[in-house]
N, CA, C and O atoms as a MOPAC input file, in Angstrom:
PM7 MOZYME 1SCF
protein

 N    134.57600 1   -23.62000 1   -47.39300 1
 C    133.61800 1   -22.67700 1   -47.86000 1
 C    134.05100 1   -21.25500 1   -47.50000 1
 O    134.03500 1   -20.30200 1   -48.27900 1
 N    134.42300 1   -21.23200 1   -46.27700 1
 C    135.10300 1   -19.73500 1   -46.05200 1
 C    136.24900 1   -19.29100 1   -47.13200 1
 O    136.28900 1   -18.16300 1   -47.62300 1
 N    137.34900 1   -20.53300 1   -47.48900 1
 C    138.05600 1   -19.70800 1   -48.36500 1
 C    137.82100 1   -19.50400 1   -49.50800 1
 O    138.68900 1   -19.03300 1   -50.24400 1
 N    136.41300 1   -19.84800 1   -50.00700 1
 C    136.12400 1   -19.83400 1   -51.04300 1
 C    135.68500 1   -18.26800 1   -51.30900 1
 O    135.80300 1   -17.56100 1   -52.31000 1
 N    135.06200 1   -17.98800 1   -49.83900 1
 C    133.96800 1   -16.94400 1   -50.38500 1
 C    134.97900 1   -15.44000 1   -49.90900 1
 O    134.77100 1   -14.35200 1   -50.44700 1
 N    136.18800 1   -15.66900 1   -48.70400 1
 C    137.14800 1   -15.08600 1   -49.04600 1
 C    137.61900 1   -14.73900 1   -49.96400 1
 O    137.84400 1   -13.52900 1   -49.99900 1
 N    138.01700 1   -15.56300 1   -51.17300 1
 C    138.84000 1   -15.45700 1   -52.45300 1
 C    138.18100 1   -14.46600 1   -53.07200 1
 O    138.82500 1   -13.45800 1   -53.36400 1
 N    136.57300 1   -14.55500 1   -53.44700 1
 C    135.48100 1   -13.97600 1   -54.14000 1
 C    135.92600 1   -12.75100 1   -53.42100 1
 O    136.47700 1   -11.93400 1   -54.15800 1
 N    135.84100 1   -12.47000 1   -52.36400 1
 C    135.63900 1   -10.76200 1   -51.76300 1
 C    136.91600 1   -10.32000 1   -52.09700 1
 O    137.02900 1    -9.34200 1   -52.83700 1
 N    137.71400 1   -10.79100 1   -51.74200 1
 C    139.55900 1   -10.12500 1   -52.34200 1
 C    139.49600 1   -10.02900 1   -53.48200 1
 O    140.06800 1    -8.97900 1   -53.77800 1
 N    139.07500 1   -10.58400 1   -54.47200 1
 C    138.48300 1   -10.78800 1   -56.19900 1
 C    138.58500 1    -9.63400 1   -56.45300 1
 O    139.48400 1    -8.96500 1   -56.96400 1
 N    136.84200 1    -9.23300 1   -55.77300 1
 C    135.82300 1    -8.50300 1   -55.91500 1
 C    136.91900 1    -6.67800 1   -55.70200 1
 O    137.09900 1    -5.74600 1   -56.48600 1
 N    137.40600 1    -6.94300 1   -54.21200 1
 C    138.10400 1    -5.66400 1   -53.79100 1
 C    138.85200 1    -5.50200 1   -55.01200 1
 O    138.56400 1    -4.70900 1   -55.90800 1
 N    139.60200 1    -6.11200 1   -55.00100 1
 C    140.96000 1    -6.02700 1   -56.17700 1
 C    140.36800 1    -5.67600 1   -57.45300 1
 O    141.07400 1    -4.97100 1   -58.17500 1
 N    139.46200 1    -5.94300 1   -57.79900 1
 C    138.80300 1    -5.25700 1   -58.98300 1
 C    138.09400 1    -3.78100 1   -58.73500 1
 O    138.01500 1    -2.84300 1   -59.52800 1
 N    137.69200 1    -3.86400 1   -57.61800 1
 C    136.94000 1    -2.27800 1   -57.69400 1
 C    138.07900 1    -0.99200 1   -57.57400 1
 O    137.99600 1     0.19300 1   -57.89700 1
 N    139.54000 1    -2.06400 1   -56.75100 1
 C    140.50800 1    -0.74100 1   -56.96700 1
 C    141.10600 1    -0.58600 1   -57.94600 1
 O    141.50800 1     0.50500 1   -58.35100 1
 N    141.25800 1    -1.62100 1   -58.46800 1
 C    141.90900 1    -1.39800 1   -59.69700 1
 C    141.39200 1    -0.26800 1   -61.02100 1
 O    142.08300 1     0.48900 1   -61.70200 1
 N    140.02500 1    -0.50300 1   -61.03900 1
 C    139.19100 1     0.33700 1   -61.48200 1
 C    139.40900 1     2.11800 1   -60.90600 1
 O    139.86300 1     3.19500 1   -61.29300 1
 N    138.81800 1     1.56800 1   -59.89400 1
 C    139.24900 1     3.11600 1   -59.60200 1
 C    140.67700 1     3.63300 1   -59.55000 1
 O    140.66900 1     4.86300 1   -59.50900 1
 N    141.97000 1     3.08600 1   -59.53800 1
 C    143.12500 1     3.65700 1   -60.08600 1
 C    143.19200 1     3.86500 1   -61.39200 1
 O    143.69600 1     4.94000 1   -61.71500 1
 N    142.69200 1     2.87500 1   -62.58900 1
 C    142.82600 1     2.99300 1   -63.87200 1
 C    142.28600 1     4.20600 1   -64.39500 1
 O    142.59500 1     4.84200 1   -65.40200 1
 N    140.98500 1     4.50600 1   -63.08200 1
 C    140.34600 1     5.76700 1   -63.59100 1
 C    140.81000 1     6.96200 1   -63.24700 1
 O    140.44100 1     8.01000 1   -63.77700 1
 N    141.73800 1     6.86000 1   -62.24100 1
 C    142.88200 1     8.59700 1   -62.10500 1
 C    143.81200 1     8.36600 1   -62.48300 1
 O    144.54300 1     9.35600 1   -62.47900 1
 N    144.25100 1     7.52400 1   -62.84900 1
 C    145.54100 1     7.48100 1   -64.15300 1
 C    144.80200 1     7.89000 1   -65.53600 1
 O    145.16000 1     8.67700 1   -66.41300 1
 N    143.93200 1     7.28100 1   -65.45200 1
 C    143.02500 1     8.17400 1   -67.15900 1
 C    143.08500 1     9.64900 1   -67.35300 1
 O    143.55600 1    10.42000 1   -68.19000 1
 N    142.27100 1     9.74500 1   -65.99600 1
 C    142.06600 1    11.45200 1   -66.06600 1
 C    143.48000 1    12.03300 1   -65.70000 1
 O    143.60200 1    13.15500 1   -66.19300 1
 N    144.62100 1    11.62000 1   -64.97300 1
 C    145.19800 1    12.49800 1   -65.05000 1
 C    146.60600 1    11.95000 1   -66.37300 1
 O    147.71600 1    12.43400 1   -66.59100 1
 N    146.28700 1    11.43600 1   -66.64700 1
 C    147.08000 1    11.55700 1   -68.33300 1
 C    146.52200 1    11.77500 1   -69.29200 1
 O    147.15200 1    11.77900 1   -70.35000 1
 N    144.79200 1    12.10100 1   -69.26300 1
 C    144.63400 1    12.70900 1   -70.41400 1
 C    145.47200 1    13.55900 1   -70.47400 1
 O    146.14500 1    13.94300 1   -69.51700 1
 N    145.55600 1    14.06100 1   -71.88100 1
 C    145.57200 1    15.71300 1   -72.46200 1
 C    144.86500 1    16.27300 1   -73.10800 1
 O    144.17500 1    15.95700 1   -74.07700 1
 N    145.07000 1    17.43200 1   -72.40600 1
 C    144.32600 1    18.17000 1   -71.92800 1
 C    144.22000 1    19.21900 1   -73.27700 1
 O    145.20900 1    19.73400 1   -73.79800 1
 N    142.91200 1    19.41000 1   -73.69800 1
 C    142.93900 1    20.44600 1   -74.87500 1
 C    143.31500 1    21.40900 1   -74.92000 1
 O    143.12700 1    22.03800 1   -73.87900 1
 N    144.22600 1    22.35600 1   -76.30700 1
 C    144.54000 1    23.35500 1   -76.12500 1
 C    143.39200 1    24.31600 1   -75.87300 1
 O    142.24200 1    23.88200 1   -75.81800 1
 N    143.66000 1    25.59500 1   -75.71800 1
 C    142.74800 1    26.30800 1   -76.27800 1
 C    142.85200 1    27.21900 1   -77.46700 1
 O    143.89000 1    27.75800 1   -77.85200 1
 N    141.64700 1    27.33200 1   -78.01200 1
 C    141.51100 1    27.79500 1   -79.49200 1
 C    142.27100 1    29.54100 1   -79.55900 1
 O    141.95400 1    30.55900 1   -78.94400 1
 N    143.21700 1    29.32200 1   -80.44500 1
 C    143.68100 1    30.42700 1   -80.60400 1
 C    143.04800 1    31.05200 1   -82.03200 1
 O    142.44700 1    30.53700 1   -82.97400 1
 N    143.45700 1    32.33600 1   -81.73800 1
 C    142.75600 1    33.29300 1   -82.71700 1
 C    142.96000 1    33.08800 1   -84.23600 1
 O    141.99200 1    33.22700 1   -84.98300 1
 N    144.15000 1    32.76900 1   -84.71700 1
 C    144.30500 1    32.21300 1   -85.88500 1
 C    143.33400 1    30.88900 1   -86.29000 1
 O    143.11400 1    30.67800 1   -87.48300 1
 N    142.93200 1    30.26900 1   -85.56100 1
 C    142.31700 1    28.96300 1   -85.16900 1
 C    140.61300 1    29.44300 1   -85.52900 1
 O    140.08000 1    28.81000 1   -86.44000 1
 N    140.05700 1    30.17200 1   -85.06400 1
 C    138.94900 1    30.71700 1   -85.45000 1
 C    138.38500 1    31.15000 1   -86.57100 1
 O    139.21800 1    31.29600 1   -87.46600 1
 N    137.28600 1    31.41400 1   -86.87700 1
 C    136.96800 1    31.93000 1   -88.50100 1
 C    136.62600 1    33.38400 1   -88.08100 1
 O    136.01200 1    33.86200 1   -87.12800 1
 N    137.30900 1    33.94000 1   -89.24500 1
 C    137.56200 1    35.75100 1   -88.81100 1
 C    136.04600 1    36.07200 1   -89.34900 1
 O    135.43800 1    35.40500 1   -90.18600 1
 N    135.66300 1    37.03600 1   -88.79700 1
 C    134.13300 1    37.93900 1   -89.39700 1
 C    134.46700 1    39.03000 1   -89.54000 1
 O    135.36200 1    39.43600 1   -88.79800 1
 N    134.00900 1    39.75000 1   -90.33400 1
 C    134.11200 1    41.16300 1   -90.82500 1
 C    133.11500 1    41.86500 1   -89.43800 1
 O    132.18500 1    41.19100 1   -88.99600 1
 N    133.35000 1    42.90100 1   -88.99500 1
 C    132.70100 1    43.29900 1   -88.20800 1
 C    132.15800 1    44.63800 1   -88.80600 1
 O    133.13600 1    45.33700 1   -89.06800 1
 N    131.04500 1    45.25000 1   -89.11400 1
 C    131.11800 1    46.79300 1   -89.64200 1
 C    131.54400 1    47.66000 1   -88.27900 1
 O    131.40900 1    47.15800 1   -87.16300 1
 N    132.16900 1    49.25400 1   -88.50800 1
 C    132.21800 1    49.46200 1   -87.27500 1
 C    131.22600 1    50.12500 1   -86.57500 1
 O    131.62300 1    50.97200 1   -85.77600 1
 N    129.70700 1    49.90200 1   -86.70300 1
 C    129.12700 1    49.77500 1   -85.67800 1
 C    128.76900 1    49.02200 1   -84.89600 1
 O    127.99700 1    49.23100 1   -83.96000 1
 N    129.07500 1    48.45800 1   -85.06900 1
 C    128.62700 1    47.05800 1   -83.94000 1
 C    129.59100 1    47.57900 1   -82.64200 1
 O    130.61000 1    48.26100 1   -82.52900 1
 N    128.93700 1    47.06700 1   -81.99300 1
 C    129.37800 1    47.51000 1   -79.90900 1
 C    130.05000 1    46.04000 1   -79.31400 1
 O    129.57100 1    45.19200 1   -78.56100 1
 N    131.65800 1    46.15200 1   -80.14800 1
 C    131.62400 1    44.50900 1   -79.62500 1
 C    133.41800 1    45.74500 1   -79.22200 1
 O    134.23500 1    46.12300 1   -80.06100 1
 N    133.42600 1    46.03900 1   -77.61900 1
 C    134.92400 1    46.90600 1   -77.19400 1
 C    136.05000 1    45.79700 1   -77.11700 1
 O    135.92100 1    44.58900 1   -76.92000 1
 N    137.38600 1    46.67700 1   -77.36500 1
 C    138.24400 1    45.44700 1   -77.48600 1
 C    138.87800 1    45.53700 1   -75.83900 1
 O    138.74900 1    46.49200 1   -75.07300 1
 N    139.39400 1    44.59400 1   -75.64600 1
 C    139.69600 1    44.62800 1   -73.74800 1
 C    140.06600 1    45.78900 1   -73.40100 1
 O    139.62600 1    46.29300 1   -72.36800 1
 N    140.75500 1    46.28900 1   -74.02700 1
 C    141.92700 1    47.68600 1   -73.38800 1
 C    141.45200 1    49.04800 1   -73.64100 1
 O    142.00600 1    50.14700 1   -73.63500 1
 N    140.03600 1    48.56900 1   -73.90900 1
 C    139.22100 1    49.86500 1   -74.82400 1
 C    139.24500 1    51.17500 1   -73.17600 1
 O    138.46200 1    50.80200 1   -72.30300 1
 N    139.47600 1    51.56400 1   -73.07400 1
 C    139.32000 1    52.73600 1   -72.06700 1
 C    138.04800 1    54.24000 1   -72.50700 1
 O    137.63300 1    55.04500 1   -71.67400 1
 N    137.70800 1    54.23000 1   -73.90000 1
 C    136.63500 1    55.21900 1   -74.29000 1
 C    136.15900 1    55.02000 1   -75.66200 1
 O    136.81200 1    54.54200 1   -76.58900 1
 N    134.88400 1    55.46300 1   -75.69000 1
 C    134.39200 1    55.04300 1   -77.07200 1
 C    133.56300 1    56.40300 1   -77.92700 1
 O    132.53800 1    56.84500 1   -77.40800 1
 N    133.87600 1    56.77800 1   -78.73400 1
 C    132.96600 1    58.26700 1   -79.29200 1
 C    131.85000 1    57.09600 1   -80.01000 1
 O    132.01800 1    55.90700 1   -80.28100 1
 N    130.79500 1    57.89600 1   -80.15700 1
 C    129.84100 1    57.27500 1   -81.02800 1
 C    129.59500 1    58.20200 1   -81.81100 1
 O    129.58200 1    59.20500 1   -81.09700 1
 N    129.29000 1    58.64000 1   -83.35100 1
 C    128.55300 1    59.33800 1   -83.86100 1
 C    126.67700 1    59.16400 1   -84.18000 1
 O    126.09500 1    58.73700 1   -85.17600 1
 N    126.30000 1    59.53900 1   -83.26100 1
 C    124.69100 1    58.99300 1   -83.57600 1
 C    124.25400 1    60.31300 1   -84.12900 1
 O    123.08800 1    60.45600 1   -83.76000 1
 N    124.68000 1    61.48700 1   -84.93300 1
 C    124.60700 1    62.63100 1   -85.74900 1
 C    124.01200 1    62.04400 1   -86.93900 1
 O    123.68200 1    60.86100 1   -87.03500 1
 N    123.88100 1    63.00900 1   -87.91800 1
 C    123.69900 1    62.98900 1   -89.29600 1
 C    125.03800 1    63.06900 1   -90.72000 1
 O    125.03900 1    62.48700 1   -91.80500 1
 N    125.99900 1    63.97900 1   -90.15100 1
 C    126.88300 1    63.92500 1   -90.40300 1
 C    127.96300 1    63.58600 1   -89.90100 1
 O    128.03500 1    63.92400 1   -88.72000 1
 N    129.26500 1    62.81000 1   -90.46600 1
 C    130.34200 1    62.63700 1   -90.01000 1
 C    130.95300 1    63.52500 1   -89.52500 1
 O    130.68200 1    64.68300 1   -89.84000 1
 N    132.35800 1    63.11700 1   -88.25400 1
 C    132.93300 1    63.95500 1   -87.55500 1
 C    133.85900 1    63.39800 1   -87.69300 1
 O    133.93600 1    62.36600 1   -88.35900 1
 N    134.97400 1    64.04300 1   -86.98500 1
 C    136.77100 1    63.64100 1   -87.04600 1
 C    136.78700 1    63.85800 1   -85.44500 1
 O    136.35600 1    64.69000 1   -84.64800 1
 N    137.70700 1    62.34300 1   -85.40600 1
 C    138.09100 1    62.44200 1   -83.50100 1
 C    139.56700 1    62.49000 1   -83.96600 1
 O    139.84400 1    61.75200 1   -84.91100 1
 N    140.76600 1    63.41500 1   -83.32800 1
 C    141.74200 1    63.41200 1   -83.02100 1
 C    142.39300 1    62.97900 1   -81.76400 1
 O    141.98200 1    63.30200 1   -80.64900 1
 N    143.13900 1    62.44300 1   -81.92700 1
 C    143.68000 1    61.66500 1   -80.37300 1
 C    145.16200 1    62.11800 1   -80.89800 1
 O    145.23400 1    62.81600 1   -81.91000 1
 N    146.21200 1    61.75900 1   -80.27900 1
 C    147.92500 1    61.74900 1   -80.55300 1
 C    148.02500 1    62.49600 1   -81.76100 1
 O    149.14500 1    62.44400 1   -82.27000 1
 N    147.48800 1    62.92600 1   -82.14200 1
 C    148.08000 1    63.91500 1   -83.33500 1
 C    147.27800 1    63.08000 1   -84.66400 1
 O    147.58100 1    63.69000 1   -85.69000 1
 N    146.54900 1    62.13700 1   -84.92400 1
 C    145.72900 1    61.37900 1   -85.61500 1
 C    144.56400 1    61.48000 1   -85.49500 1
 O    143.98900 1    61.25900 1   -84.42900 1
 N    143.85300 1    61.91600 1   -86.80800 1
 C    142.62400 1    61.92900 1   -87.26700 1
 C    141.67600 1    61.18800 1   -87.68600 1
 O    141.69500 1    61.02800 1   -88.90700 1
 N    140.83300 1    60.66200 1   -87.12300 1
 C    140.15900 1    59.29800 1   -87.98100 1
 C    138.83600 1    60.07900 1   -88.42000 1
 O    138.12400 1    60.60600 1   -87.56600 1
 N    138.57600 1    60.12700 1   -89.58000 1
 C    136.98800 1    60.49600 1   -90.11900 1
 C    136.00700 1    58.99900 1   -89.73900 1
 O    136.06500 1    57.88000 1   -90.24900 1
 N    134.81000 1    59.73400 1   -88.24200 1
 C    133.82100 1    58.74600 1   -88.45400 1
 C    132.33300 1    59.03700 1   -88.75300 1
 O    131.61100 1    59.88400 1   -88.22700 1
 N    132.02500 1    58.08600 1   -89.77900 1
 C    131.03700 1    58.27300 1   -89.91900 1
 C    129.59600 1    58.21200 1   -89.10700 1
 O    129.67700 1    58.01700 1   -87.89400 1
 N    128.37800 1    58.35300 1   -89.65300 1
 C    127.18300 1    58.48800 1   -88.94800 1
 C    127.00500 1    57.31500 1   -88.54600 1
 O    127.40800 1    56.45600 1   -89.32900 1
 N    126.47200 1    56.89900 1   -87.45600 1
 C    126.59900 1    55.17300 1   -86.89900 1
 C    127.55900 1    54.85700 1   -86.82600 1
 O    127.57600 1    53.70200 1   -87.25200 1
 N    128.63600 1    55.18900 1   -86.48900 1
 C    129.83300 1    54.68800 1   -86.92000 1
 C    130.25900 1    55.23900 1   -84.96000 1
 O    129.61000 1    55.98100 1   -84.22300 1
 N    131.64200 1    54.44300 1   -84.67400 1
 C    132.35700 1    54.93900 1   -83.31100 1
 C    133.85200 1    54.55600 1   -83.47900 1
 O    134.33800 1    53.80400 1   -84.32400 1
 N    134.41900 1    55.18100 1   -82.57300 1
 C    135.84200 1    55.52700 1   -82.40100 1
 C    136.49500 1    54.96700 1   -81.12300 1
 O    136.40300 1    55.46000 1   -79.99900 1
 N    137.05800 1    54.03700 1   -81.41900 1
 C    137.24000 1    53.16200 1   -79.74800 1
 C    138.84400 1    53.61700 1   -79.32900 1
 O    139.67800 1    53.24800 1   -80.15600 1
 N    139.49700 1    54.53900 1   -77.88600 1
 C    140.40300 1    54.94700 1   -77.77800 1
 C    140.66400 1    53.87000 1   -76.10800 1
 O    140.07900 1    53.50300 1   -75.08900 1
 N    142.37100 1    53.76100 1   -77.06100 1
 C    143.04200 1    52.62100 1   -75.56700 1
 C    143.33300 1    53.47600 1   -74.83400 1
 O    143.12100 1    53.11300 1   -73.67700 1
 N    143.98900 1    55.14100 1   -74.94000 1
 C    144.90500 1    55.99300 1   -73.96400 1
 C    144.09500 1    56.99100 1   -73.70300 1
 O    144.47900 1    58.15800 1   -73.78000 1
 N    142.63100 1    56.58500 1   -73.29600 1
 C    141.92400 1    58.17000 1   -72.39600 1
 C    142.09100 1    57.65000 1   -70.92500 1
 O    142.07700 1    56.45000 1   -70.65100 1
 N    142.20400 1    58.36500 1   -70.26700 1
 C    142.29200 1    59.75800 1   -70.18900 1
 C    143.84400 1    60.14000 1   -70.18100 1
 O    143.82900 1    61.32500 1   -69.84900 1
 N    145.11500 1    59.77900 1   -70.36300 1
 C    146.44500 1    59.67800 1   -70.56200 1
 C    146.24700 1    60.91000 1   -71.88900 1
 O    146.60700 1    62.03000 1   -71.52600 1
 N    145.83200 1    60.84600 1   -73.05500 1
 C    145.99100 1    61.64700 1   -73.98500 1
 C    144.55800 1    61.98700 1   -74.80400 1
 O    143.95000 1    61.10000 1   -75.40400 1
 N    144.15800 1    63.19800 1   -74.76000 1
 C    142.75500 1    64.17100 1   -74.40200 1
 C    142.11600 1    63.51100 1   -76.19400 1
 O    142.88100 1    63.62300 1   -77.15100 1
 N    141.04100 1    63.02700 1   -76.33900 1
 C    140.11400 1    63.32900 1   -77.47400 1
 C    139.50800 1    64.68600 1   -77.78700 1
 O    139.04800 1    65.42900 1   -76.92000 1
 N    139.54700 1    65.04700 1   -79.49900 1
 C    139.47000 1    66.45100 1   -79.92200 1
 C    138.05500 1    65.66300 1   -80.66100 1
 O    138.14400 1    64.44400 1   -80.81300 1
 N    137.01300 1    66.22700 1   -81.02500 1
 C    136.32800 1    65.86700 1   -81.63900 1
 C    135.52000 1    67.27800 1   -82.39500 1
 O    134.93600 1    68.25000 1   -81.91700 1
 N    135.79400 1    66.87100 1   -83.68000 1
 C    135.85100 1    68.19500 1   -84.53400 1
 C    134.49200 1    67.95700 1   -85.55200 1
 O    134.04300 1    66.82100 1   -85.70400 1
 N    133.93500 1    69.04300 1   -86.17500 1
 C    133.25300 1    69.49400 1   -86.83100 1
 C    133.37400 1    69.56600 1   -88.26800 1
 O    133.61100 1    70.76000 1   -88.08700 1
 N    133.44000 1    69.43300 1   -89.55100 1
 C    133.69900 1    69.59000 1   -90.20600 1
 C    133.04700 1    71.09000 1   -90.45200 1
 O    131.85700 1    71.14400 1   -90.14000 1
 N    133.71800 1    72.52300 1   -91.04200 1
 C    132.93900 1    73.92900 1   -91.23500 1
 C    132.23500 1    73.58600 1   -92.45100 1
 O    131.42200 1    74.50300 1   -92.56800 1
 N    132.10000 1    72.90500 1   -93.28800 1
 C    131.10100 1    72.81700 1   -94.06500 1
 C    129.93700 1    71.64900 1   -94.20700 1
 O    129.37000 1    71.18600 1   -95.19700 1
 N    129.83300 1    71.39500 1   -92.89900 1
 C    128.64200 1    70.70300 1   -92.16500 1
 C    127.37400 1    71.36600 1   -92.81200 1
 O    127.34800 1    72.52100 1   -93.23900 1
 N    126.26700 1    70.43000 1   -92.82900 1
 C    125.16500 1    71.07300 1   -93.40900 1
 C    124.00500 1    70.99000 1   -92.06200 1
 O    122.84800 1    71.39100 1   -92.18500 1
 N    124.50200 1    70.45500 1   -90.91400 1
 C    123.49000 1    70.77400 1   -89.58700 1
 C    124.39600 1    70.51300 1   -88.19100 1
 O    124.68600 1    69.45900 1   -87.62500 1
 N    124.65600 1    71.62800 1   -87.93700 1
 C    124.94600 1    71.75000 1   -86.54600 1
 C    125.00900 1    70.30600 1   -85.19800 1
 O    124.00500 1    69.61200 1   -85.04300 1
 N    126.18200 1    70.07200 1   -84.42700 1
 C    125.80400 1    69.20000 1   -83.60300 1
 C    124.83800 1    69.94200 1   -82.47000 1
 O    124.78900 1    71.13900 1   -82.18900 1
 N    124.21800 1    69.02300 1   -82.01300 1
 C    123.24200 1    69.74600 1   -80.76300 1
 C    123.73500 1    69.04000 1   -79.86900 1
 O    124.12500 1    69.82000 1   -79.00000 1
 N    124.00000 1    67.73900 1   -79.49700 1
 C    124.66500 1    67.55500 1   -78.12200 1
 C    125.82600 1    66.91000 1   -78.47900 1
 O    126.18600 1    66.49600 1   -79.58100 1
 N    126.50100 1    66.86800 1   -77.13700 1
 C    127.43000 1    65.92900 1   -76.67900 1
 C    127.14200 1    65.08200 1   -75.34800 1
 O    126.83500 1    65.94100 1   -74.52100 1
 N    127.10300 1    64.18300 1   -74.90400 1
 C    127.00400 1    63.45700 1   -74.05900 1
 C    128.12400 1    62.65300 1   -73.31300 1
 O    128.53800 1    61.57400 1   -73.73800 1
 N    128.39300 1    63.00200 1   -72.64700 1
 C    129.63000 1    61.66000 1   -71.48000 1
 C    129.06300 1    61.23700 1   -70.93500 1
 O    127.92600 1    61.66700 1   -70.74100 1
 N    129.61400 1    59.95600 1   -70.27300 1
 C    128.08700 1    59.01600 1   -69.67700 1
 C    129.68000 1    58.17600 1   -69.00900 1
 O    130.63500 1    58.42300 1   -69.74700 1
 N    129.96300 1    57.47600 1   -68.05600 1
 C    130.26700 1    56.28800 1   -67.33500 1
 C    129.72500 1    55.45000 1   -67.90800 1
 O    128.83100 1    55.63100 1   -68.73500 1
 N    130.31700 1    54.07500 1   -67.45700 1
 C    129.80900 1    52.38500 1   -67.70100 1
 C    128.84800 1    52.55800 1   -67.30000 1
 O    128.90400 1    52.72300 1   -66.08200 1
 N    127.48800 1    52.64200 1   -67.86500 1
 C    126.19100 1    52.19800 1   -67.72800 1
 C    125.58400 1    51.72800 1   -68.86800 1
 O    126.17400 1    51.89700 1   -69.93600 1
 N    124.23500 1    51.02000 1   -68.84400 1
 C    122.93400 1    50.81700 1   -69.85800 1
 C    124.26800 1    50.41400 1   -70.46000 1
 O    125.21200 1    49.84100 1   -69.91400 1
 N    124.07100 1    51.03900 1   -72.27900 1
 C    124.52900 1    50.47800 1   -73.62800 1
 C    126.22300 1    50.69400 1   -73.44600 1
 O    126.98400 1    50.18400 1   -74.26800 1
 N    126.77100 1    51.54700 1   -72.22200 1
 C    128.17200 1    51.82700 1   -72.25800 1
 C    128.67500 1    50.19500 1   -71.26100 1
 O    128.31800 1    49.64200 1   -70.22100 1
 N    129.66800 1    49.96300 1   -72.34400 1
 C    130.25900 1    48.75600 1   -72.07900 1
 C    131.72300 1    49.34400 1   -71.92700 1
 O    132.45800 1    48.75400 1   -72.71800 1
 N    132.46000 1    50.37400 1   -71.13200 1
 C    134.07300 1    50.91200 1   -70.97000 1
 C    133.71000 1    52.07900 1   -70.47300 1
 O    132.80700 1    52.88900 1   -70.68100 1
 N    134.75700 1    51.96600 1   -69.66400 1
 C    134.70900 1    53.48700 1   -68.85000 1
 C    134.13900 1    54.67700 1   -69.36200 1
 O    133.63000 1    55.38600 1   -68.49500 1
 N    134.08200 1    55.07800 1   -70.46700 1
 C    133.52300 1    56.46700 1   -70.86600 1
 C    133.21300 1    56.58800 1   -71.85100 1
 O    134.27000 1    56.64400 1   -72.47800 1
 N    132.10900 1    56.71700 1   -72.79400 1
 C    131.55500 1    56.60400 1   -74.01900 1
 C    131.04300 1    58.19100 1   -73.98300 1
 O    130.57300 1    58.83400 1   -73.04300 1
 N    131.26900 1    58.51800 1   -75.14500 1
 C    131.33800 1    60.46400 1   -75.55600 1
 C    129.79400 1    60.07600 1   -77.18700 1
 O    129.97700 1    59.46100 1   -78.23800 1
 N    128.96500 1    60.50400 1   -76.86400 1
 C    127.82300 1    60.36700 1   -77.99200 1
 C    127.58200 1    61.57400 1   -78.29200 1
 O    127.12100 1    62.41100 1   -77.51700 1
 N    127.86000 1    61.73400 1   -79.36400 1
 C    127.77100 1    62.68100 1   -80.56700 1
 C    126.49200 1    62.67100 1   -81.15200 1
 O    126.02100 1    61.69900 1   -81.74100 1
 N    125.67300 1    64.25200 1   -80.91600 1
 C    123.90600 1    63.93100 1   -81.56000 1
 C    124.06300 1    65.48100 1   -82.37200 1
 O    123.13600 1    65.91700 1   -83.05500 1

């Protein structure tokens, strides 16, 4: 009777390790998912107001005016419009110009610099009113 009930418990062991080896040989030969690359994704049109900064964003103009303005950076002009913003990788390395058009039909009244706070998501966001 003892070697009976011996046999049963060595059985028993031999099965629970086995189990539990089969189960870290599982996990460690799964493979392992890639991760989703950008081509891999479905592209969205973004308009450019939306507040979505790209990593390396270092400053952002906003125009919250009535009329459009022109930001110059490196010798390049981008016309942006009203709601519209200007996201720069090289501030403070190379200075933003932010210009007026002279046949504006209302004056800017402010400018604003602000640090990462509230709605500023990058070092320095410049709002144009």
């Amino acid at each position: 009777m003892d070697i009976k009930h011996s046999i049963h418990v060595i059985a028993m062991l031999l099965a629970f390790s086995m189990q539990h080896t089969n189960a870290e040989t599982a996990t460690a030969l799964a493979p392992t998912p890639e991760p989703a690359t950008q081509d891999a994704l479905p592209k969205a049109t973004l308009p450019a107001s939306d507040t979505v900064p790209v990593a390396n964003t270092t400053a952002q103009v906003w125009n919250k005016s009535k009329i459009p303005i022109v930001v110059s950076q490196k010798g390049l002009s981008q016309k942006v419009e009203p709601t519209q913003s200007y996201n720069s990788e090289s501030y403070p390395q190379v200075p933003i110009n932010i210009l007026v058009p002279d046949d504006s039909p209302s004056p800017i009244k402010y400018i604003t610099v602000t640090g990462q706070k509230g709605a500023c998501t990058v070092p320095v966001c410049i709002f144009v009113q």
